[in-house]
N, C-alpha and C positions, 0 to 999 in steps of 0.2 A: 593335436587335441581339438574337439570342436570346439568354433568359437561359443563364446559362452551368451546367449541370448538369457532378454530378462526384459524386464518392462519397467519403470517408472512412471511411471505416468504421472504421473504425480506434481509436484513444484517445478519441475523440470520444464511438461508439457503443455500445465494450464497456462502457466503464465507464459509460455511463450506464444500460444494461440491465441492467448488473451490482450495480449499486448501487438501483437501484431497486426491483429484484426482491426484493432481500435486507433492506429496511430502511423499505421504505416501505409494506411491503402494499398491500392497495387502496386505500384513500382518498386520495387528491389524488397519485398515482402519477405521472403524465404530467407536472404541473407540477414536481415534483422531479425529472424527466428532464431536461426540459427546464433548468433550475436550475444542474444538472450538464452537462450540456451546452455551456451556454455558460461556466460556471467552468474546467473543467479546458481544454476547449479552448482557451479565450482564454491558459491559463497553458502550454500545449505551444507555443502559435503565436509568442504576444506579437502579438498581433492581433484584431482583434475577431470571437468568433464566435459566431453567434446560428443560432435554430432556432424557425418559428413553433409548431409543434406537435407533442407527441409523442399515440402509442395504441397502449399495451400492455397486454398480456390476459395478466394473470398467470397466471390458471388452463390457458389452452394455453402458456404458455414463449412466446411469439411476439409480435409490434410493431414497431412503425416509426417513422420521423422526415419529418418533412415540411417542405421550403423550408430546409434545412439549409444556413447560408452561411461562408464566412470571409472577411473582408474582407484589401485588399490591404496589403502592409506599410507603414510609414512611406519616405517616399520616390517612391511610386508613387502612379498615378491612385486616382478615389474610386471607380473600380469593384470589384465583386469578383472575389478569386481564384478562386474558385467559389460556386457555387449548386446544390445536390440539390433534386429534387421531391421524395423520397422516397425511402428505404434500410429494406431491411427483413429482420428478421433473426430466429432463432428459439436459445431459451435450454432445454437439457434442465431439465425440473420437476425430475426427481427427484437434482439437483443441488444446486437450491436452501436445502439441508438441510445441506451436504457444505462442508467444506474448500476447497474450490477447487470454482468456480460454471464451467458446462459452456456456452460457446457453441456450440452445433452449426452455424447459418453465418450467413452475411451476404451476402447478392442486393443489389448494387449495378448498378443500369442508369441509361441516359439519360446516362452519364457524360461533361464537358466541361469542359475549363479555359481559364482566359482567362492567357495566356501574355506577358505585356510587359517588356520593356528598359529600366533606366536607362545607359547607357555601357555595361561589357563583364560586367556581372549581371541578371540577370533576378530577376521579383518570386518564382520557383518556386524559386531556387538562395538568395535572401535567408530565404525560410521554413524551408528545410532546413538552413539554415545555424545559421537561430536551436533548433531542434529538436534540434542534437545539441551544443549549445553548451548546454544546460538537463541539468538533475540527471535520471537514470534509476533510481529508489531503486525495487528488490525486494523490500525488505527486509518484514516483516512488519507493523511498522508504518505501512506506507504508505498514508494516509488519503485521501479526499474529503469535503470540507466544504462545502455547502449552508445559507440560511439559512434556519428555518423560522421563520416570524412573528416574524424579530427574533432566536433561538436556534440557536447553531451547532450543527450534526448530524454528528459526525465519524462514515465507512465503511471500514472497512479491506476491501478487496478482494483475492482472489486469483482467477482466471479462466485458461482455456484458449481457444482456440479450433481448434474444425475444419476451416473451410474459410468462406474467401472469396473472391467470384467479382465480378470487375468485367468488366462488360460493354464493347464499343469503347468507346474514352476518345476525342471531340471535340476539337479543340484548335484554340481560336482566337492567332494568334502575330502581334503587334505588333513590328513594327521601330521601330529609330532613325526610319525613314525615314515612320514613318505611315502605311503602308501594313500591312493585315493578312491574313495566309493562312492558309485554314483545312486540316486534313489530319488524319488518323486515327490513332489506336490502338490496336494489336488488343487486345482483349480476354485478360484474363489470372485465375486464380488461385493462392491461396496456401495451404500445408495445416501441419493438426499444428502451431500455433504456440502453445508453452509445456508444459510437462512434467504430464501429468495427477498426481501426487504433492503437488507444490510450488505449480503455478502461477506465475503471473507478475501482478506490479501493472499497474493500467491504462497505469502511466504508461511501462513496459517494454514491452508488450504495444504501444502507440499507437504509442509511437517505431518498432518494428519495422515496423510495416505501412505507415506513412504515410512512413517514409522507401522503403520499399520501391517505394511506387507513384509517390511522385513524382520519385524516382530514374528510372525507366522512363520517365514522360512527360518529362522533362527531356532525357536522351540521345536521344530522336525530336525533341525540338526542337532541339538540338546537327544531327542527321544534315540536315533539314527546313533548315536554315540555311545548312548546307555545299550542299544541292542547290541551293538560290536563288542562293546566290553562284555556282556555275556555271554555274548558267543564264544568269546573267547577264556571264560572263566575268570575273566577281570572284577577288579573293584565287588570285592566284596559284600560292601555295603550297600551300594545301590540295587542287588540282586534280590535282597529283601522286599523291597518294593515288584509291583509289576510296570512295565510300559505303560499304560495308561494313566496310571496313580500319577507317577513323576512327569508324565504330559502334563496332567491337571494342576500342578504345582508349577512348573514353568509358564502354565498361561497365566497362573492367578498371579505370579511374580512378573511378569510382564505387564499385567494392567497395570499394577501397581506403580508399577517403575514410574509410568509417567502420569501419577498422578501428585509426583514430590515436587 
């Protein structure tokens, strides 16, 4: 099966561009990306996320992440939630200096998820679940810690972001039944996220976006679900409604979610 591409960009990417840029100059850059990378991620998910290789070119503000994965949560197969080949993004220089560190965007393409069922939760709805059930600290002290040959590196970050752009999002959907369908998501982005004054911590900054995009692919597998049960002359009840109606009620229950 193909491997499953996807994008994060999200808490994952900023803060590791973001702290890299600001703390590690050149020498051994990408490995401290990487470092961060899998620390802060693994502590947003509670899952394990790893990334083979970063290449960032401090002097243009720009770099990327390569074979970027998280794996699935506890309870679910040993495959991943996703897999990136690559996410690539560019950081204003003359930021670098400044208060609150300037992402200008994030190019997310090849986007894919691999979507599966235990009983009536899916492994996308257990990740989001854990994500906003986690501490969201803006506060000034809010660090990232790396370890360099044995010695902890604390970063306090603040960051904006301008714009980021996911490309169709792929989606592989495993039922109870073992049976898997694939079908599309269109493409979407997101602007203006965090206040150029203040900024926002990575870990504010991550939650907002990575809930934002998995909220979307989640409700396309909600609608994707409801059309196979018709197809199939399933569920009764839900065939009283149309597709779009029970869309509109999965996004409005989604906003909601995370405003408790």
């Amino acid at each position: 099966m193909k491997l499953l591409k996807f994008a994060v960009f999200t808490f994952i990417i900023l803060s590791a561009i973001s702290a890299g840029v600001i703390y590690y100059a050149f020498s051994h850059v990408n490995d401290y990306v990487v470092g961060i990378v899998e620390q802060v991620g693994s502590e947003l998910t509670q899952t394990a996320v790893s990334v083979d290789r970063a290449d960032i070119n401090l002097t243009k503000g720009s770099g990327a992440l390569y074979n970027l994965s998280i794996a699935n949560p506890a309870g679910y197969s040993d495959s991943k939630l996703y897999v990136s080949n690559k996410v690539a993004l560019s950081v204003a220089v003359a930021s670098f200096s400044q208060p609150v560190k300037v992402i200008e965007k994030v190019d997310v393409r090849d986007v894919y998820f691999s979507v599966e069922y235990k009983g009536v939760k899916n492994n996308l709805q257990a990740v989001m679940d854990t994500i906003r059930s986690g501490a969201a600290d803006n506060s000034a002290s809010a660090v990232v810690t790396v370890q360099s040959n044995g010695e902890p590196i604390e970063s306090p970050i603040k960051v904006t972001l301008g714009r980021i752009t996911f490309s169709e999002i792929q989606v592989e959907l495993s039922l109870d039944d073992a049976d898997v369908h694939s079908f599309v998501v269109p493409g979407f982005f997101i602007e203006n996220i965090g206040d150029a004054s203040e900024g926002l911590s990575p870990t504010v900054l991550g939650k907002h976006i990575t809930l934002h995009l998995m909220k979307a692919v989640d409700v396309a597998v909600q609608k994707e679900r409801l059309l196979l049960s018709q197809a199939s002359g399933q569920d009764g009840a839900a065939t009283s409604k149309s597709p779009q109606d029970i869309l509109g009620e999965l996004l409005q229950d989604a906003a909601q979610s995370d405003t408790n």
